[in-house]
C-alpha positions in Angstrom: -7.9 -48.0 10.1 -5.5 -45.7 11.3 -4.3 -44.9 8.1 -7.1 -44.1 6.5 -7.9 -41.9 9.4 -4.6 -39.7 8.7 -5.1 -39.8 5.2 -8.2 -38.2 6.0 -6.8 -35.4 8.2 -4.6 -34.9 5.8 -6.7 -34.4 3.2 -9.4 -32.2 4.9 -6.2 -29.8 6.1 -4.7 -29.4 2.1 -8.4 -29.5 0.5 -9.5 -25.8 1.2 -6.1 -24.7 -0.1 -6.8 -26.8 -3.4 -10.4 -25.0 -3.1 -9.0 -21.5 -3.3 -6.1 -21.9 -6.2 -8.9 -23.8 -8.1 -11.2 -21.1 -7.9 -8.7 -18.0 -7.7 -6.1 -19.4 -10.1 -7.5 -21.7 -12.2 -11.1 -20.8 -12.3 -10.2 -17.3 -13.0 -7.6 -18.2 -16.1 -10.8 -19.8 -18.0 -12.9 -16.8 -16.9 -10.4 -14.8 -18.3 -9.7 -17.0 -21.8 -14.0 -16.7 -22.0 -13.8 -12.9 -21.5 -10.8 -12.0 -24.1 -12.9 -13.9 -27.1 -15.8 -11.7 -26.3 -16.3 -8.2 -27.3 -17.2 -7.2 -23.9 -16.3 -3.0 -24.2 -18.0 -1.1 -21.8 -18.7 -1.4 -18.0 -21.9 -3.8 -18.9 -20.6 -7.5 -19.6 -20.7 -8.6 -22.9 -20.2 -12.1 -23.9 -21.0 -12.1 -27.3 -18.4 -14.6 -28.6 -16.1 -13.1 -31.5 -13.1 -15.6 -31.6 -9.9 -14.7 -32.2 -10.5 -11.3 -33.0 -9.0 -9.5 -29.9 -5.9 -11.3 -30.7 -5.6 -10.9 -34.4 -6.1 -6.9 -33.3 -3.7 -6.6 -31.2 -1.0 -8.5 -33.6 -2.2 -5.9 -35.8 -1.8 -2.7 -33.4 1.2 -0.9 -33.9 1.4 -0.1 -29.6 1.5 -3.8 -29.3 4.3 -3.8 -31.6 5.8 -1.2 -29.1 5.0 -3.1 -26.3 6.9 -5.8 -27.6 9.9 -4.3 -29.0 10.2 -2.8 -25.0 10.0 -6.3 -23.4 12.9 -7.5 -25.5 14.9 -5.2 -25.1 13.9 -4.7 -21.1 14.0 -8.3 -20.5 17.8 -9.2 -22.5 19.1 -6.1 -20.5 18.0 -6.9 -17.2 18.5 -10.8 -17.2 21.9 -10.2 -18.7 22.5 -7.9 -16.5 21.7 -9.4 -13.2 23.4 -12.9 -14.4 27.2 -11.0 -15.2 26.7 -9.0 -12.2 25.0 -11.6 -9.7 28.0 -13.7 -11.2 30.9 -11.3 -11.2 30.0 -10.4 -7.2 29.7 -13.9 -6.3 33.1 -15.0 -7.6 34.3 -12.1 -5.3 32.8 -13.3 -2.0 33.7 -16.6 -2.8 37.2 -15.7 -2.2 37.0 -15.4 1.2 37.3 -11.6 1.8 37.5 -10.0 5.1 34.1 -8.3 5.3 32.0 -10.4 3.5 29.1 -10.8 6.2 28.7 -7.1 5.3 29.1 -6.7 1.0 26.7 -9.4 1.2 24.0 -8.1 2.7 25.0 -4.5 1.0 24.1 -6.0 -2.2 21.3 -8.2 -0.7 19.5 -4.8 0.2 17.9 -3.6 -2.7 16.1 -6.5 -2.8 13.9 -5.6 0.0 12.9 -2.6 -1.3 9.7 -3.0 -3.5 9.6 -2.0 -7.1 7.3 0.9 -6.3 10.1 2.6 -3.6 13.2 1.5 -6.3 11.0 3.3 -9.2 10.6 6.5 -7.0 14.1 6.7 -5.9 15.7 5.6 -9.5 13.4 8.5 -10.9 15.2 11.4 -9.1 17.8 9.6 -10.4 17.5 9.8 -13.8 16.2 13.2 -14.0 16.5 14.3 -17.5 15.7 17.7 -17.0 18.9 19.9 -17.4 20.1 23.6 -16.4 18.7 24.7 -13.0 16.3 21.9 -12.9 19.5 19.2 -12.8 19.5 16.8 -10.5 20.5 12.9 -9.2 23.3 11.3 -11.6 23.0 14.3 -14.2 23.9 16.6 -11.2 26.9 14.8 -10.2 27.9 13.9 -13.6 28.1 17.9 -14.0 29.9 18.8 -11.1 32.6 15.8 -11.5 33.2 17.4 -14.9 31.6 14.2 -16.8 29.3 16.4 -18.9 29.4 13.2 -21.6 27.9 11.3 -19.6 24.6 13.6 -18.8 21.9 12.6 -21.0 18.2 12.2 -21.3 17.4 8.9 -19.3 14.3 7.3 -19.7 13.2 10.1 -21.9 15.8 8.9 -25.0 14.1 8.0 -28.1 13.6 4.6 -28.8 16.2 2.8 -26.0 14.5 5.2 -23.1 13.2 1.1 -22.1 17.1 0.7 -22.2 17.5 2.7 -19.2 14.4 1.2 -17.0 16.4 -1.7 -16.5 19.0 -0.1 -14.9 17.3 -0.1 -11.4 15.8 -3.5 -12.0 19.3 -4.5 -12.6 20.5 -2.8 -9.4 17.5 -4.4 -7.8 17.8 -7.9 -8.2 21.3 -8.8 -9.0 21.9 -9.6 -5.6 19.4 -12.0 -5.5 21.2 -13.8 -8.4 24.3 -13.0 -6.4 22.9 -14.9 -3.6 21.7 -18.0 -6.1 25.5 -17.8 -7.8 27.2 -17.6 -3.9 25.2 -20.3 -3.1 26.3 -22.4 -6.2 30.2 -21.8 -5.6 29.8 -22.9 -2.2 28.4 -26.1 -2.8 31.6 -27.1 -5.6 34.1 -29.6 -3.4 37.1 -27.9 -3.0 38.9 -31.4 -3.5 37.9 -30.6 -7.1 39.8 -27.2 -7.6 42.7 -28.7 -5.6 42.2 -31.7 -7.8 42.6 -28.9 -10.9 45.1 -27.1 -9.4 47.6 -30.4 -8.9 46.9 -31.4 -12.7 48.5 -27.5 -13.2 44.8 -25.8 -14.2 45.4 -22.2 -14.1 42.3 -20.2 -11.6 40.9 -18.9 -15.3 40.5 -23.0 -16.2 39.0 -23.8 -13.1 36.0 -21.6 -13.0 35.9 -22.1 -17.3 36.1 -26.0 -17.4 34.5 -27.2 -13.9 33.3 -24.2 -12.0 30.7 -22.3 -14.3 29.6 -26.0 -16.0 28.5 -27.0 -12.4 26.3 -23.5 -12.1 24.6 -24.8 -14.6 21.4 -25.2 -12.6 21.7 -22.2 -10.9 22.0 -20.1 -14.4 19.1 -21.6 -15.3 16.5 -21.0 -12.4 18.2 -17.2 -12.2 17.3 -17.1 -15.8 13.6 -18.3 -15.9 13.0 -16.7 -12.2 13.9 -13.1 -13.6 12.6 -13.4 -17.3 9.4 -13.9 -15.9 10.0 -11.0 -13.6 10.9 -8.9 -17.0 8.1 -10.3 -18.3 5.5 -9.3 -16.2 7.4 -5.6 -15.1 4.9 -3.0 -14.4 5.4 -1.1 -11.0 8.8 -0.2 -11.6 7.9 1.5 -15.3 4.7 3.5 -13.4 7.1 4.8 -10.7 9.8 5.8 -13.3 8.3 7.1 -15.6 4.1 6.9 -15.7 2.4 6.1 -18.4 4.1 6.6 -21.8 3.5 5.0 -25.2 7.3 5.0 -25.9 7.9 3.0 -22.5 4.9 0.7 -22.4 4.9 -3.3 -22.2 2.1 -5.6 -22.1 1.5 -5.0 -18.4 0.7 -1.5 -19.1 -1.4 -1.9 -22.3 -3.5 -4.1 -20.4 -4.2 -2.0 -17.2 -5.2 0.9 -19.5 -7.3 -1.4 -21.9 -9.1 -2.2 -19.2 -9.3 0.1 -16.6 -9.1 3.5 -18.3 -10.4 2.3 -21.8 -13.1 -0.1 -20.6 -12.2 -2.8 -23.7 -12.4 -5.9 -21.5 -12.0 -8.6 -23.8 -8.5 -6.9 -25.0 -7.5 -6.6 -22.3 -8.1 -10.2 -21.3 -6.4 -11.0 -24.6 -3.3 -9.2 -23.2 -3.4 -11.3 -20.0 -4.1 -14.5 -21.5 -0.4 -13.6 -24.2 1.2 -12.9 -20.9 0.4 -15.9 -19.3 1.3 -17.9 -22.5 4.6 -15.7 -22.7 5.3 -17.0 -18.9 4.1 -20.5 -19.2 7.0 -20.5 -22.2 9.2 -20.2 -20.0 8.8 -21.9 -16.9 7.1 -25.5 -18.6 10.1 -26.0 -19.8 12.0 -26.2 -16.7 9.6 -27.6 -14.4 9.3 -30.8 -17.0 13.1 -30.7 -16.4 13.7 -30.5 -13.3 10.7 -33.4 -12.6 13.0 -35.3 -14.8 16.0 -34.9 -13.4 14.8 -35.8 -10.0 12.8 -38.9 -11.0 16.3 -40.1 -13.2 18.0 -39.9 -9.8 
C-alpha cells in the first residue's frame, strides 16, 4: 500500500511536466507539420491542404540553395574549429601548468556571453569599411604594418559565411575545451606510464591510447555543436543583419514568416530543421542507450 501511494506522488509531481512538453513540444511539432502542408499566406489561417508543395518549392528556390550552401560551410568551420582548438587547449592544461585555475576560466569566458553580445562585439570587429572609417582588426592590422591581412570580413563574396564562424569559434571552443579537459583527466595515468615503460614516445601516447579513449567526448562535442550550427541565428542578425548572401535556414524562416506572412513555408523550413537536427542527435541517443544497456 505504501508503494502504491509513492508511486502515486511520484507520478502526480512528474505529470504536469509531461503535460507541458506534450503540449509545448510535441503538440506544437504536429501543429507545425499540419501548417507547412497548407497554403496558409496571409495573417488569416489557411488550412487548405496542398501536400508537399511548400517543400518541393523550397528545394526548388535558389535562396534555399543559399541557405544551404551557408550551413555547410558555417557548420564544417565551426565544429572543426572548436574540436582542434577545444582539443589543442586541453592538451595544454592537461600538462599541469602553473596558472591553469586562471587560462581555464579565460577561455571558459566567452561562453557566458550570449550570441547576441558576441555578434555585437565581433561586428566592430570585423568592420569592413576601410580609410577613415577603419576600425577593430582592420585597424590594428594597419597600424602593425599587416596591410595583407585587412580585408572585407563578412562582406567577402561567397565565403563572407566563412568569417561568421570565427566568433562562434571563439565562442564555444572552450566549452569543447572543458568536454576535452575533462576527457584527459579521467585517462589512468598507470596507462601512460604503462606506454612510457614499453618506450612509447608522448606523440604515441596521445595517437594510440589517448585520443582513441576521447572517443565519446568527440562525439557529444560534435553532435552538441552541429546542432548549434544548425540552428545559428542570433549570432548572423548581430553580425551582419539580414543579407541574402549570409542567410541559413533560421533566417529564411523568420522572414517567411514574420516579414513575408507565408506560413506554411515557413513551417516547411522548421519542420527541414527539425529533421536536419533529429539527423543528428537519433543517432547518438540510440547509441549511447546501447552502450549503457550492454554494460
Amino acid at each position: 500500500m505504501h508503494l502504491k501511494k509513492d508511486t502515486a506522488i511520484s507520478i502526480a509531481l512528474v505529470l504536469p511536466s509531461i503535460i507541458a512538453v506534450g503540449v509545448f513540444v510535441y503538440g506544437f511539432i504536429v501543429w507545425s507539420i499540419r501548417v507547412s502542408v497548407s497554403n496558409w499566406k496571409g495573417l488569416l489561417p489557411n488550412y487548405e491542404f496542398i501536400g508537399l508543395q511548400n517543400y518541393i518549392q523550397l528545394m526548388q528556390d535558389p535562396r534555399f540553395h543559399i541557405d544551404v550552401r551557408n550551413t555547410v560551410i558555417f557548420t564544417v568551420l565551426f565544429v572543426g574549429g572548436c574540436l582542434i582548438i577545444g582539443l589543442g587547449t586541453a592538451i595544454l592544461l592537461d600538462q599541469g601548468l602553473r596558472g591553469e585555475n586562471f587560462f581555464r576560466s579565460l577561455y571558459l569566458f566567452p561562453m557566458a556571453i550570449s550570441f547576441i553580445v558576441a555578434g555585437v562585439v565581433w561586428r566592430w570587429l570585423m568592420n569592413p569599411a576601410a580609410g577613415s572609417r577603419m576600425s577593430g582588426l582592420n585597424l590594428l592590422f594597419d597600424n602593425l604594418g599587416l596591410d595583407f591581412l585587412i580585408n572585407r570580413w563578412y562582406t567577402t563574396p561567397y565565403w563572407g559565411i566563412a568569417f561568421i564562424a570565427i566568433p562562434a569559434i571563439w565562442q564555444m571552443s572552450g566549452y569543447t575545451m572543458a568536454l576535452y579537459l575533462g576527457g584527459l583527466r579521467a585517462v589512468p595515468d598507470t596507462l601512460r606510464e604503462a606506454a612510457r615503460v614499453d618506450g612509447a614516445t608522448e606523440l604515441e601516447i596521445y595517437r594510440f591510447i589517448i585520443l582513441p579513449l576521447l572517443r565519446p567526448i568527440t562525439l557529444s562535442a560534435l553532435i552538441i555543436l552541429g546542432h548549434i550550427s544548425l540552428k545559428v541565428f542570433d549570432l548572423i542578425i548581430a553580425v551582419a543583419g539580414k543579407q541574402v548572401a549570409l542567410d541559413v535556414p533560421a533566417i529564411y524562416m523568420w522572414t517567411t514568416t514574420f516579414d513575408g506572412y507565408f506560413f506554411g513555408r515557413g513551417a516547411a523550413i522548421g519542420i527541414l530543421l527539425l529533421i536536419s537536427v533529429a539527423v543528428l542527435i537519433i543517432p547518438y541517443l540510440y547509441f549511447t542507450l546501447r552502450a549503457e544497456a550492454e554494460v
